[in-house]
N, C-alpha and C positions, 0 to 999 in steps of 0.2 A: 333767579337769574334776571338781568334786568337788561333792556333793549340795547342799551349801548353794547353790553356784551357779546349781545345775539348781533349787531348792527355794524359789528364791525369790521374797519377796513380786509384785516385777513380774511375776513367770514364772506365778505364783498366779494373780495376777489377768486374768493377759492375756486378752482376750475378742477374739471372731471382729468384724471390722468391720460383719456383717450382725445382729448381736446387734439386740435389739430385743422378745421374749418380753413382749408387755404382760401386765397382771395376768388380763384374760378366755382367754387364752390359757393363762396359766399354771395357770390354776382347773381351766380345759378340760383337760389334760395328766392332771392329778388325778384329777378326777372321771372322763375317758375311760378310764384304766388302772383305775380301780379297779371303775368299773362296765363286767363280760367276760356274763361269763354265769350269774352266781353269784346276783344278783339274782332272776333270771327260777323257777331253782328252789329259791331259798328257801324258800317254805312249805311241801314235800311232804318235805325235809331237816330240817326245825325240828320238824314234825309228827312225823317219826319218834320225834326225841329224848326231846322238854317239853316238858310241859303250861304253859301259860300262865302260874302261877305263877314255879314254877322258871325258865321263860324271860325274864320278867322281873328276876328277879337275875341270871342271865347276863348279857343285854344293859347290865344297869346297870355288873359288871365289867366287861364288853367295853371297852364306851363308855369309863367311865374311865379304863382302860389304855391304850387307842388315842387319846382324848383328852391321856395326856399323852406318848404317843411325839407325836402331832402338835405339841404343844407346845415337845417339842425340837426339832423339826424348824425353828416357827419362833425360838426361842431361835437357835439355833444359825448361823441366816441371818441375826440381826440382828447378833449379837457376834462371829462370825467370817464378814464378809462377804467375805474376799480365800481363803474356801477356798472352791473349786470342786468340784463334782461329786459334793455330795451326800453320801450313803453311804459312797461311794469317800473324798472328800478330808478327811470327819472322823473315817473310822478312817486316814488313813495319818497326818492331823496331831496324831490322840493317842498311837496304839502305833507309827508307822514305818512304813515302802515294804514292807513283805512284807502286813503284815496289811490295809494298805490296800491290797497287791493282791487279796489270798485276798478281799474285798469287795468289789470290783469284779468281781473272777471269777466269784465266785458269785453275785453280781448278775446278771451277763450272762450265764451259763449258766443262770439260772433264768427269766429274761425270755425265751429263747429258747426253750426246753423247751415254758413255756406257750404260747407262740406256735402252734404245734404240736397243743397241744388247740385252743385256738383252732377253730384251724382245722376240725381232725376236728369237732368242734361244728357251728361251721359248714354245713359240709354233712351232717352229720347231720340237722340240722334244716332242710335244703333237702329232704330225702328227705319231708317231711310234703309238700311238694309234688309230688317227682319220686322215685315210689319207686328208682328204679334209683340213687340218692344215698344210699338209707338205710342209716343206721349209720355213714357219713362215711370208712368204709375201705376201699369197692368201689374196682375201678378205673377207673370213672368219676368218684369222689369224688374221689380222688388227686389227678387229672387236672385236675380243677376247682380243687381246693385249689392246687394248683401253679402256675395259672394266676393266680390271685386274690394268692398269694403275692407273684409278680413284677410284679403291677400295681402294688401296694402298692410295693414296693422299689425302681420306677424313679419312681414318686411324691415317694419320700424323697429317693432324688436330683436331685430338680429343689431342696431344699435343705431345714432343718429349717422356716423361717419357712413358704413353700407349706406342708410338711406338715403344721405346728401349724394354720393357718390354716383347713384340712378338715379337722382335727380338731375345730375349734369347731362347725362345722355339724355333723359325725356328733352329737357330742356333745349338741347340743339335738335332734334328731333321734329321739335313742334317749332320751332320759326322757320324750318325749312319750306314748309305751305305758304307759308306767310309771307317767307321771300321770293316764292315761285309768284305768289298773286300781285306781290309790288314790278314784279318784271313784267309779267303779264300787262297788267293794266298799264304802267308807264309806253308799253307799244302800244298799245291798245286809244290810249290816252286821246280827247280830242279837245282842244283850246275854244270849239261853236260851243260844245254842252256845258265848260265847266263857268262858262263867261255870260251864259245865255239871260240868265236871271241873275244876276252877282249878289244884289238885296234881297231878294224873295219878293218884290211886290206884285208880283204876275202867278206865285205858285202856291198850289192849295192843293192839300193833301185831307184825301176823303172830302172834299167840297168844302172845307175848310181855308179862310187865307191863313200863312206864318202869322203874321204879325207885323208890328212896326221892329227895327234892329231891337232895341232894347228888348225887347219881350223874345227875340231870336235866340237872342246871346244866351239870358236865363234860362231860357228851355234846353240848351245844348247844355249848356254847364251843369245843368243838374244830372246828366248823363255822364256825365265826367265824373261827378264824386265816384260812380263807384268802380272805372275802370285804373284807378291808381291804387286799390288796397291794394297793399304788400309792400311799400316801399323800405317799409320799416322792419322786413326779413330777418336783415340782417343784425339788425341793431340789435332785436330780439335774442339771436345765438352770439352776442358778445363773450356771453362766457366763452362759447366751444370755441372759437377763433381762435389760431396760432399765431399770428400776432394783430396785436386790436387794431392798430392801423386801417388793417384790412377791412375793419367796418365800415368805415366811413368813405372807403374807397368804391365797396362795393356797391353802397347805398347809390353813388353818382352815375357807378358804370349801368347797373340793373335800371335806374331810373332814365337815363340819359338814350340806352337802348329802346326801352320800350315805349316812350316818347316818340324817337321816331320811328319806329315802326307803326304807332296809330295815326300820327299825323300822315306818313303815306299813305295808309291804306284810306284814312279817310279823306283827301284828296281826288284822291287818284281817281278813286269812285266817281264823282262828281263829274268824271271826262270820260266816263264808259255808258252810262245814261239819264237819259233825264231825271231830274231829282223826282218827280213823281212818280216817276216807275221804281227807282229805287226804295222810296218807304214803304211800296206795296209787295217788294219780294218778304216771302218767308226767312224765319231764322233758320240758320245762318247765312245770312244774305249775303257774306262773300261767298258763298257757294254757286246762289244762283249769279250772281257778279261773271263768277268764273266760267258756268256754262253758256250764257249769252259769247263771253269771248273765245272759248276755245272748244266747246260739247259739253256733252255728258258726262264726259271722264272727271273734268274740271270739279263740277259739283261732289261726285266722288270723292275725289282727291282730297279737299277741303274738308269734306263729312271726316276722312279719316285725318285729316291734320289736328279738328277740332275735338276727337275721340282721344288723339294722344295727348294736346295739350288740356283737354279734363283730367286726364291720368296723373298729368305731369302735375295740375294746380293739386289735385288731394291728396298727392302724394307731399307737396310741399307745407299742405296746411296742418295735416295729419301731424308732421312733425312742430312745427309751427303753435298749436293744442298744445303736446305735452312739453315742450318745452316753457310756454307761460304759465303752466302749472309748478313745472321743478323749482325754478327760481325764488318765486314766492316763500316755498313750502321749506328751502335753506333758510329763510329766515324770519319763521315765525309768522309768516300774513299767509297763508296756506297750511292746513293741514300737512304734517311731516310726513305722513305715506306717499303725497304726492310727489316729496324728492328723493323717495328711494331709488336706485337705480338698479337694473340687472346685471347679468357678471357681463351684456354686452356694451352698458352705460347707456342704456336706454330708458325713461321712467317708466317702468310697466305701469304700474299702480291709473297715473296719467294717460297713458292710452286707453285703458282698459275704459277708464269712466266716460273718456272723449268719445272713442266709439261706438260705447252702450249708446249712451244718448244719441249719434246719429242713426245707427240699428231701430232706437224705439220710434223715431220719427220719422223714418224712409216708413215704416207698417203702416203710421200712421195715415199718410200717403193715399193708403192703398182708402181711406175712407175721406180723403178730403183731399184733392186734388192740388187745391186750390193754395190750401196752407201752406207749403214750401215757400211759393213765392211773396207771402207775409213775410215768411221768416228770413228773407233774402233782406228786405227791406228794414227791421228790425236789426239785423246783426248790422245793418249798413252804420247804424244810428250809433250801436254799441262800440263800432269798434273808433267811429271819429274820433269820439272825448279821449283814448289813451293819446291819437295825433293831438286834441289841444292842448293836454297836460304837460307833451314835450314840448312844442313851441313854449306853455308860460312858463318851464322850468329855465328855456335860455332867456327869456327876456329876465326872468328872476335874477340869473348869473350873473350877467352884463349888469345888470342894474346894482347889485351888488359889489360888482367888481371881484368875483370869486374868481380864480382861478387868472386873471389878465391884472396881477401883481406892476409889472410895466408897461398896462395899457394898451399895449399892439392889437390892436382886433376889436377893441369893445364896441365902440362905436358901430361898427360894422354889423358885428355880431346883433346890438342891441338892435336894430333896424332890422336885418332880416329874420330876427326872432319873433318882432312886430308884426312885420308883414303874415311871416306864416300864421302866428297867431290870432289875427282878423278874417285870413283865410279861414281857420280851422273851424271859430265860430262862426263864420257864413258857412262848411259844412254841414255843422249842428244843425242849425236852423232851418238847412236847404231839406233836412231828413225827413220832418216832419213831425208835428208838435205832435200826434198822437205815439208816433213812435220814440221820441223821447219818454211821452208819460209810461208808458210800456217800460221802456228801459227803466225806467227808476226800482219800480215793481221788480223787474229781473235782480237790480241789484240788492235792493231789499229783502227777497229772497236769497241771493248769495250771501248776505250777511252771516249765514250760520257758520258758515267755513269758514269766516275771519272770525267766527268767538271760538269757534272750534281751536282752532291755530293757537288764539292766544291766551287760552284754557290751558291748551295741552303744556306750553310753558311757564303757566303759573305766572301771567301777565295782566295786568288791567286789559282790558276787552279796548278800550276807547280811552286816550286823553280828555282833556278837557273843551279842547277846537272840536277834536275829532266827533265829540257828543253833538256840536251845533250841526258838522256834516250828516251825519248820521239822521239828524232831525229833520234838516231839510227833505232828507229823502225819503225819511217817514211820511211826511204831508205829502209832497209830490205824488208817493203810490197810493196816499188814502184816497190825494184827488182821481189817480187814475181806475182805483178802483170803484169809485162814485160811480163814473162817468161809463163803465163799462157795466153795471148792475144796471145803468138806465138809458142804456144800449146808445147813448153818442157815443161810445168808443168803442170800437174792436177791430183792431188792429188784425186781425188773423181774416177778415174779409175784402 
């Protein structure tokens, strides 16, 4: 059988009979992944960086960078509706089956990882109620998390529709906190505190000054790469959508929401107290945000806003996992067990391995503390590269002229494909060179599952390109395994 066969359009498009992903779903998917727990201590992280100034030029690059990776996103579900699976099927259908797996992989190693903090989160922040939880790595937390884990997982297998479907309710659920604290603080609000230091050059945090704006702006922004995962939800369940449209709509709505919902919260902060007290509250610093303004209660309230929107993100990622597995494994860059489905249309096979792995790493935990939060910053690195791969697939398009036959949009498209894609490698880069060489190593070990895959149908393993990628990645992990036998590297410290 030969790839065109396996690669094609029907085989693209085939969809589960249980397909159906309305567009409040699809927004949900979105908005539930990207709002984890990143929200909740934004202002005492922002606080640290920038001064209100400099932070508003950040957030205006942010915004605009992430505004036009969203933009590919839904570009790219309108003009290629028969590619499936996101991340995964527009870097395999611009560069080929290997690079389109290495983006699937590190998708799905990086959705897993977080899952993971998740969790420790999680019951870290059950510990403000039950100290014998605190710090999310005792072995009562473990034990908890474990449990929580496989609620969730046999959830998923009752199929992805059920699990989208509690997704929607977590989903409204958890911004109810959130829009209780933007009302709060906007009364609360005062125009001495947020105007007091506009630049930062009077404020020092831990005895420390900001900096000159430039060095502000970078500090903020590197906080930002990681409270936008998810934007790419939805793109992800292209297949399961009842009609595709709905991709590209939800990508803007989920993105556009939680946009402003950070920009309030993190304003608004800056008119409730001085920016030095705010970098010194604990996480979740809109917690204590909340009991300076209204009690005790406040900080409560908040602990549990931020328990259900952890519920809400693992529950989104969870599905999110076996979904970047199924897709693949339809055609041939994934092992075939991973796209079997249950009689609910759920990939058991895909959960199964998804949550082994976070199971064996919450244990792990229990002897190294410290490790989650590696592994926070690793998946961070992993999951970038599937966002650059879709930006260079539209600059490819446009540049091409595929699909824009009478020109309407190229121009446009070709620009903001640009932009996201210089964005995505200042991502890369922002991650850090250790955890890039890490990643490489990860994907190098993933390699087995793309010979696996294309063993099982009787395929050449690698093209002739695909050999030279493959190469580079071989040197890259031999350097990184160098540099980690002679201890300049270790990423898990």
């Amino acid at each position: 059988m030969s790839d065109t066969e396996i690669a094609s359009p029907a085989t693209r498009g085939h969809r589960s009979p249980r397909a159906g992903l309305g567009l409040a779903a699809l927004t949900a998917i979105v908005v539930g992944s990207m709002i984890g727990s990143g929200i909740f201590a934004l202002p005492s992280q922002m606080a640290g960086s920038a001064a209100p100034g400099p932070l508003l030029i950040g957030w205006l690059v942010t915004g605009v960078g992430m505004l036009m990776l969203a933009f590919v996103f839904q570009t790219l579900a309108t003009r290629k509706p028969d590619v499936d699976g996101g991340v995964y099927g527009y870097a395999r259908e611009g560069f080929g089956n290997y690079v389109g797996f290495t983006s699937a992989f590190g998708y799905w190693a990086s959705a897993w990882m977080g899952n993971v903090a998740y969790l420790v989160l999680l019951f870290a922040t059950l510990g403000y109620f039950f100290p014998a939880l605190e710090g999310g790595t005792t072995v009562p937390a473990v034990i908890g998390a474990s449990i929580v884990l496989w609620i969730v997982h046999f959830l998923t297998l009752r199929g992805v529709e059920t699990a989208a479907f509690v997704n929607v309710i977590v989903t409204v659920a958890k911004i109810v906190p959130i829009l209780t604290f933007v009302g709060v603080a906007a009364v609360g609000f005062k125009a001495g505190l947020f105007t007091a230091d506009f630049w930062g050059a009077r404020t020092a945090i831990d005895g420390e000054p900001l900096g000159d704006t430039l060095n502000q702006v970078k500090n903020m922004m590197l906080v930002t790469v990681w409270v936008f995962i998810g934007i790419e939800g939805a793109a992800v369940y292209s297949q399961r959508a009842a009609k595709r449209r709905d991709v590209g709509r939800a990508t803007l709505l989920g993105f556009g929401a939680v946009l402003a919902l950070l920009l309030l919260v993190n304003f608004l902060s800056y008119g409730l107290m001085a920016q030095a007290e705010i970098a010194g509250l604990p996480d979740p610093s809109m917690a204590g945000l909340m009991e300076q303004q209204v009690g005790a209660w406040g900080a409560g309230f908040i602990s549990i806003g931020l328990i259900i929107s952890l519920l809400g993100a693992l529950l989104a990622w969870v599905m999110l996992c076996a979904e970047i597995l199924r897709v693949p494994a339809q055609q041939s860059v994934m092992p075939e067990l991973f796209g079997r489905e249950n009689a609910h249309g759920a990939p058991a096979a895909a959960l199964w391995l998804t949550n082994g792995c976070v199971q064996v790493v919450l244990v792990l935990t229990l002897f190294n503390d410290s490790t989650y939060l590696s592994l926070v910053l690793l998946a961070t690195s992993l999951i970038l590269l599937p966002y650059l791969w879709s930006a260079a697939y539209q600059v490819l398009l446009a540049a091409r002229g595929e699909t824009y036959q009478d020109g309407h949009g190229r121009t446009r498209d070709l620009v903001m494909g640009a932009v996201a894609l210089v964005y995505a490698v200042w991502l890369v880069f922002a991650g850090g060179w250790e955890y890039l060489l890490t990643a490489a190593v990860a994907y190098l070990v993933g390699t087995v599952l793309f010979a696996w895959a294309r063993r099982e149908k009787k395929l050449a393993v690698f093209t002739a390109g695909e050999w030279v990628v493959f190469a580079a990645i071989l040197a890259v992990s031999v350097l990184a395994v160098v540099l980690m036998v002679s201890g300049s590297l270790n990423p898990l410290e």
